[in-house]
N, C-alpha and C positions, 0 to 999 in steps of 0.2 A: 897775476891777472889784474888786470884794468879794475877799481872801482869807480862807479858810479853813483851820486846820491841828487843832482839834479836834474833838470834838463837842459840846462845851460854847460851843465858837463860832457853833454854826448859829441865831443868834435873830435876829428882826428890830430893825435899828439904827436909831433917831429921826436923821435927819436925812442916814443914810447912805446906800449903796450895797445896796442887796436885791433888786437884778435877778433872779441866780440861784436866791434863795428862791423870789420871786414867780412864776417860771417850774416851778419843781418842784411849789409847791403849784397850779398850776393843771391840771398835768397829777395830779396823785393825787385829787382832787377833780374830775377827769371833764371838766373844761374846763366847770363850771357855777358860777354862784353859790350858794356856800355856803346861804344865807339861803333867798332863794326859788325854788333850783333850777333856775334856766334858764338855758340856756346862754349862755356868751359868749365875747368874740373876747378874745385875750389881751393886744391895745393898750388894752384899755377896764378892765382886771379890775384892781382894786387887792388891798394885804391889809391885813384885818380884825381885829383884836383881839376877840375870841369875848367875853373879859373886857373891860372898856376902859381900855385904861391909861392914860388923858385922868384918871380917877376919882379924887376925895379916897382917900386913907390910909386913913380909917374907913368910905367905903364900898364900897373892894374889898377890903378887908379880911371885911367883911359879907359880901360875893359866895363869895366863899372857902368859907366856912365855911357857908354854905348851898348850896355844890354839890360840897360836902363833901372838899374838896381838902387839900393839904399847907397849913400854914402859909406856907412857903418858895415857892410856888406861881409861876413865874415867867412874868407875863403876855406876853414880848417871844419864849417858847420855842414850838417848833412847837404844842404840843399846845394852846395859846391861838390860834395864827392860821390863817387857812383866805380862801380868795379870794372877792371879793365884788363886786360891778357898783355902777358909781357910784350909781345912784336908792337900791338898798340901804343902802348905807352914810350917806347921808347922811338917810335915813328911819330908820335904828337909833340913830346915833350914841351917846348916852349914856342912851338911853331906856332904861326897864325895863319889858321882857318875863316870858314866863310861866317859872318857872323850869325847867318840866319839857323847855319847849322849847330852853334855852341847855343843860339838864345832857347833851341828848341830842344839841348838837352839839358842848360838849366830848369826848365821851365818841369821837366819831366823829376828832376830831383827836388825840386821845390813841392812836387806833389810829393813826395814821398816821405818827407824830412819828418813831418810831426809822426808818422807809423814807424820810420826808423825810430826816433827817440825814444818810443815807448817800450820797443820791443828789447831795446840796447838798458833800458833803464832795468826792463822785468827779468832779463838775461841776469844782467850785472847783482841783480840783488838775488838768484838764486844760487848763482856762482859765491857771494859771500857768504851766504847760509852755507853752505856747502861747506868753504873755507874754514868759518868761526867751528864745524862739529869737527872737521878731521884736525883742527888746534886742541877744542878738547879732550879729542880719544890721544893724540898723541901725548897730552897731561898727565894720561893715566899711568899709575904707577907699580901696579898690584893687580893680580887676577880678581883681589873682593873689587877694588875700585871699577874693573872691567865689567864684572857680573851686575854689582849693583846699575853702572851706567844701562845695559843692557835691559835691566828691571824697569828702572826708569822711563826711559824711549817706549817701551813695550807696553807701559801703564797708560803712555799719554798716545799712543798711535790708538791703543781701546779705545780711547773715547773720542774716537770720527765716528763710530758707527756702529750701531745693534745690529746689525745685519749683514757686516761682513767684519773678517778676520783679517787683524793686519801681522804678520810674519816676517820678525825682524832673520836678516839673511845675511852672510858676511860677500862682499864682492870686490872685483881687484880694485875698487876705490875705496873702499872703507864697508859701511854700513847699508843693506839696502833694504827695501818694506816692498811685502808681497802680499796685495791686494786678494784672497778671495771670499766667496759667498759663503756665510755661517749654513746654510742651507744648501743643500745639495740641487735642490728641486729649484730654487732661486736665480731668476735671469741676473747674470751679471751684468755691471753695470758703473760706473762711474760713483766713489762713494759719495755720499753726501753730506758733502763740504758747504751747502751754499744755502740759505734761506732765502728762495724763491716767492715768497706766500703773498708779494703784493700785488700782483697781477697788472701792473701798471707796461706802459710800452717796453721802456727801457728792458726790466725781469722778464718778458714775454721774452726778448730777443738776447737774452742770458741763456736762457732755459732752451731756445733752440738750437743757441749754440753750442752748449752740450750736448745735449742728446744730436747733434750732428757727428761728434767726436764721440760719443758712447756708438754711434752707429756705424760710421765711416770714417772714421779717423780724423786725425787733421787736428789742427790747434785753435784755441780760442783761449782768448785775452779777459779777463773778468778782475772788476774793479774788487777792492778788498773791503770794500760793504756789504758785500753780499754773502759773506762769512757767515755761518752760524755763531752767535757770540755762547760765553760759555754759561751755563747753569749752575756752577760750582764758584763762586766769585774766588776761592784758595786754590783753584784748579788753572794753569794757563791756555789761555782760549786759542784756538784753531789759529787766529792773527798771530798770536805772541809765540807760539809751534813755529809757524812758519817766517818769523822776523819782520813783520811787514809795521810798520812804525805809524800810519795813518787810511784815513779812507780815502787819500788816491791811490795809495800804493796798489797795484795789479798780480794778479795770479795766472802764472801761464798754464795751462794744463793744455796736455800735449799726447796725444797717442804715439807708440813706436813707430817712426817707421817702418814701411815695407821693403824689403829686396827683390829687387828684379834678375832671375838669371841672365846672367852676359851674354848669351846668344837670344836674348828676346827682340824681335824685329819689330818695328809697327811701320805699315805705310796707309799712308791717303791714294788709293787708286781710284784710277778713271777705269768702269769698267760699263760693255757695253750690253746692249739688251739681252743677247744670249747669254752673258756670265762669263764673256772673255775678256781679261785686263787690258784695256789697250798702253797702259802707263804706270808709274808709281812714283809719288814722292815721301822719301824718306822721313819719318817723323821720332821723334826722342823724346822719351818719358819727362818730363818738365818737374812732377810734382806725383807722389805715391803713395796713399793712404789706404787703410784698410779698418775694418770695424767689425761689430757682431754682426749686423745685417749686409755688409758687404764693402766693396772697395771703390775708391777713386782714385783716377789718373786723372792726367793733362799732359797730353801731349803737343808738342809745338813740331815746323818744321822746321829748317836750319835757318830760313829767313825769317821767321817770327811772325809771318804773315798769315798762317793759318794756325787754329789753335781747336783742338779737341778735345772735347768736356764728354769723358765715357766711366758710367756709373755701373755695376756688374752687383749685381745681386747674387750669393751666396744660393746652394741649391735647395735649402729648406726653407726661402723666399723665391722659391719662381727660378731662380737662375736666367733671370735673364738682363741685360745689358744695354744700354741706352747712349744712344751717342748725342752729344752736340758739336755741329764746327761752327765754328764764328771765324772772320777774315777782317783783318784789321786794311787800313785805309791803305793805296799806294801813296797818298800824297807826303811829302815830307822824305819819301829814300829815294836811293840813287838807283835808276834805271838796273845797273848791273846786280843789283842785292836782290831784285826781285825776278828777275830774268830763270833761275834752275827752278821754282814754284810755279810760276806762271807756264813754265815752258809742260807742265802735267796735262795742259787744257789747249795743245795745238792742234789735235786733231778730234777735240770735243764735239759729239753728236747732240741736238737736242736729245735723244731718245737714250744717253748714257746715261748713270748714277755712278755718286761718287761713293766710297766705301772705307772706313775705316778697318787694314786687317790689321791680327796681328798672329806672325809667324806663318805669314800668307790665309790664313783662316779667317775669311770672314766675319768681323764684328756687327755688320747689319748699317744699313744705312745715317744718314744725321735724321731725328727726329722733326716734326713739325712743316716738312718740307715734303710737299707732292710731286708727282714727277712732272708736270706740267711746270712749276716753278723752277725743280731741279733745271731743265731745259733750257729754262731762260738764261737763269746763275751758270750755266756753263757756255752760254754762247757770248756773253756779257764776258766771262773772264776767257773766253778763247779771243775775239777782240783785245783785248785790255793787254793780255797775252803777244799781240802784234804790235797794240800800239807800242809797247816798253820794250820788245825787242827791235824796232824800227828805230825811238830814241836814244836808244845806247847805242846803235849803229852810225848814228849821226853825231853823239856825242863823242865817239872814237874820233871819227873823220873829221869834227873841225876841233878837235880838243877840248871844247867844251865841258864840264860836267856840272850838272846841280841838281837839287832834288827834282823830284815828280808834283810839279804845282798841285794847289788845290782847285784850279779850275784849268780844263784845256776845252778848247770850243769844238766842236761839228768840224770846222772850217781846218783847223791847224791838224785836230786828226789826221782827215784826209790828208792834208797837204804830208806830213811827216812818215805817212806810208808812202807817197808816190816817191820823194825822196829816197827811203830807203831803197825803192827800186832802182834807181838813179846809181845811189853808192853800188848797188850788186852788178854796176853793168848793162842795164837791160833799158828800154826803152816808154816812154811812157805816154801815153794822148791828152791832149788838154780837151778839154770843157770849149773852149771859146773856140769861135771858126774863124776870126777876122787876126789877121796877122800885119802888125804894124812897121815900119823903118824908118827911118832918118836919112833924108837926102839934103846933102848940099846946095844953095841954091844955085851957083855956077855949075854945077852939075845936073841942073833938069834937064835940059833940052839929050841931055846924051843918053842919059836915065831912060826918058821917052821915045826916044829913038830905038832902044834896043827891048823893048815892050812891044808884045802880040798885043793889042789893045783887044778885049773881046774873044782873044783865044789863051786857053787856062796851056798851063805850065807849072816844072817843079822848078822852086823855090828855097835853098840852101843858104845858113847866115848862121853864123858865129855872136850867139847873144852874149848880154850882160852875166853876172856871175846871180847863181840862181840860189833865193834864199828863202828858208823856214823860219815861224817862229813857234814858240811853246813857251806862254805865258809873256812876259818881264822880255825873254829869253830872244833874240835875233840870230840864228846858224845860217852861215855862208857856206853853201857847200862846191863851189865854184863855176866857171863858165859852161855854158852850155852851149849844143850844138841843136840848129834848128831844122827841120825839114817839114818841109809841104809839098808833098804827090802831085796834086792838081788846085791850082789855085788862079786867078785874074784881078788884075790890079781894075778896084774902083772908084777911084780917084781922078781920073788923069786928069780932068776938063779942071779940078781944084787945084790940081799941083800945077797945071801951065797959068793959072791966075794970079797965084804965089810965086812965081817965079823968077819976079823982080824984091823979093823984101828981103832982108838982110839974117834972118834966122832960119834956120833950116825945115822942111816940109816932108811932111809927112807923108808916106805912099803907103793906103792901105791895098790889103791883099786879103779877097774872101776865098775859105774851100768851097770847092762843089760839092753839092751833094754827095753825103757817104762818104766823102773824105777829110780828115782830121791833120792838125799841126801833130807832130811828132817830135819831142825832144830826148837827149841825151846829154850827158857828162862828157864835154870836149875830152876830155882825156880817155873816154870809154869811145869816142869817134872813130 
């Protein structure tokens, strides 16, 4: 097993021991592949070099300085690795991708690096506790040396606590301690290990994080000042119990987790006023705690783009259940990643709600949301919904692919829906009624000649190659075919005035009332 004694020691080791990393980043990174965001199991997840430190000298060097890093930049530190699924990695390897999309998952491990080190520091130093007692039991030589050891551990787990019994236990690792209340009538509860008594910010937000995990489970990280020190100066104090060598060292305290049976379902349904589903998107237990007063989950969906916060009270607190969903931003993925989630809200009513079940039962709506808002939030993501299937429709078509900017305008919206009607075949009307061309100027007088001057007519022409934009972004999605029903050239008296100059002239063409330019995809002609 990996030791750890600073924090300059938590980087990944070529050839070593990085269980404990591996494990830390797979839990801060949501138990997903970094890269393409989907989940996975933690026998299958390796870790990744963001940077690749397989790379010549001169071209991570290059990397550096174009994602505008330290010189000193150390590829093997957290803020370079993050977990990844085998197809990933071995589809990345030393390719070069877009930079916008590596700067933005540096940037996400660079957040994460100082919680990975702590967590990998507090790991590593209960793992060598651990280590240094089954060195001593294996010392033992003799059932007295066993008993007394036994005696010993038992004298010093006594003193955590008047009020509970600590019960030393054999297990298939060695030696284990069974927490209960000296008092039968006594709420249990987390022993006390910690002097709380200063009341200042910091100990305020100690003490809640316990009793978070004395109540719902879940872990919390607590500095090793906050130890009871001992009263007995010939007695070893709670620090020197548990090896901790100064006041930064950290105390993880950790409730068990929970198991979920394999046939547990959860979905995010769209369901509508009478209580009929019209849809469901799949969603996967993320994170599963549980406590005296009750339990927590988080569930995410396979895109990561929605995430729900449901807290379940036990039934001698109410039994009842509370949800939150929060929705992380489109901007920054690729049209297709967001496309199975968004696609829940295609047929979104204002007058639907959205419902967390699980095992199709009902969990009760998200909290703090009226239905008047609900309405909005789904006609807002039933749009959002077209716009991103429109764009990955366009992005198939001209090859194209990049993230979902952080701004797209009114104007490009629109235009990337009329387009996708375009790609499907179908037919679309412009806005403007005045229809322009380009005439030769040896060729007016014949131009003019074959013109109803005054009397409308249809009008057929083969345009330019017809383009979108989104954002940065320019897609050409190719020639189009023009028609106009009923249209009259307004120009003539300008075109025969220009029809000595040497550049070409321009013949406009207005519709008549009610009637519209209509275009198509020459290839859909």
């Amino acid at each position: 097993m990996a030791t750890y004694s600073t924090m300059g020691d938590v980087r990944y080791r070529p050839g070593g021991d990085n269980g404990i990393l591996r494990h830390v980043l797979f839990e801060e990174w949501q138990s997903r592949c970094y890269w393409c965001e989907t989940p996975v199991l933690f026998a299958t997840v390796e870790i990744d070099h963001i940077l690749p430190h397989t790379a010549t000298d001169d071209h991570l060097a290059d990397l550096i300085r174009q994602h505008g890093l330290p010189a000193d930049f150390d590829v093997h530190a957290p803020a370079n690795l993050a977990p990844i699924c085998g197809p990933c990695n071995r589809e990345k390897s030393n390719n070069r991708f877009p930079g916008t999309l590596v700067t933005g998952k540096l940037a996400r491990a660079a957040k994460k690096q100082n919680r990975v080190i702590r967590r990998v520091l507090a790991f590593a130093a209960a793992n060598q506790r651990a280590a240094q007692a089954v060195a001593a039991d294996q010392a033992l030589r003799s059932p007295a040396e066993v008993l007394a050891r036994v005696r010993m551990l038992t004298e010093r787990v006594q003193a955590f606590s008047d009020t509970w019994r600590q019960d030393i236990t054999t297990t298939a690792d060695g030696i284990g301690l069974l927490y209960t209340p000296k008092t039968s009538g006594q709420e249990p509860g987390l022993p006390p290990l910690f002097d709380l008594s200063a009341g200042d910010t910091e100990t305020a937000q100690v003490e809640r994080g316990l009793t978070e995990v004395r109540d719902y489970g879940g872990a919390v990280v607590v500095d090793g000042r906050y130890l009871i020190p001992s009263d007995d100066s010939s007695a070893p104090s709670i620090a020197e119990m548990l090896g901790l060598r100064g006041p930064d060292d950290q105390v993880l305290i950790a409730a068990v987790g929970t198991q979920l049976d394999p046939a547990t379902t959860f979905h995010l349904a769209l369901v509508t006023a009478s209580g009929a589903v019209r849809d469901r998107l799949p969603m996967h237990a993320d994170s599963v705690a549980s406590g005296q007063r009750g339990a927590r989950m988080i569930l995410r969906d396979g895109s990561g783009l929605f995430t729900a916060y449901l807290q379940a009270e036990h039934p001698d607190h109410g039994g009842s259940i509370t949800t939150h969903l929060t929705s992380e931003s489109l901007a920054g993925r690729y049209p297709y990643q967001l496309l199975a989630a968004l696609q829940l809200f295609r047929h979104a009513e204002p007058t639907d709600r959205l419902e967390v079940r699980l095992n199709d039962r009902p969990l009760g709506p998200p909290v703090d949301v009226d239905a008047e808002q609900m309405g909005q939030i789904l006609l807002a993501f039933r749009y959002d919904g077209d716009l991103i299937a429109a764009l990955d429709r366009i992005q198939a078509h001209t090859g194209q692919r990049f993230p979902v900017p952080e701004k797209i305008t009114a104007a490009e919206r629109a235009d990337m829906l009329l387009a996708a009607r375009l790609l499907d075949g179908k037919e679309i009307t412009l806005t403007d009624d005045v229809l322009t061309i380009s005439v030769k100027p040896e060729a007016i007088e014949a131009f003019l000649r074959d013109q109803h001057e005054g009397r409308p007519g249809e009008l057929t022409a083969l345009g330019a190659g017809y383009a979108v934009t989104c954002g940065e972004h320019r897609m050409e999605l190719g020639p189009v075919a023009i028609r106009a029903p009923q249209v009259t050239l307004i120009n003539a008296d300008e075109m025969r005035a220009d029809a000595g100059t040497a550049a070409p002239v321009r013949a406009r063409y207005r519709c008549l009332p009610g009637t519209k330019i209509i275009v198509q995809l020459a290839e859909s002609y």
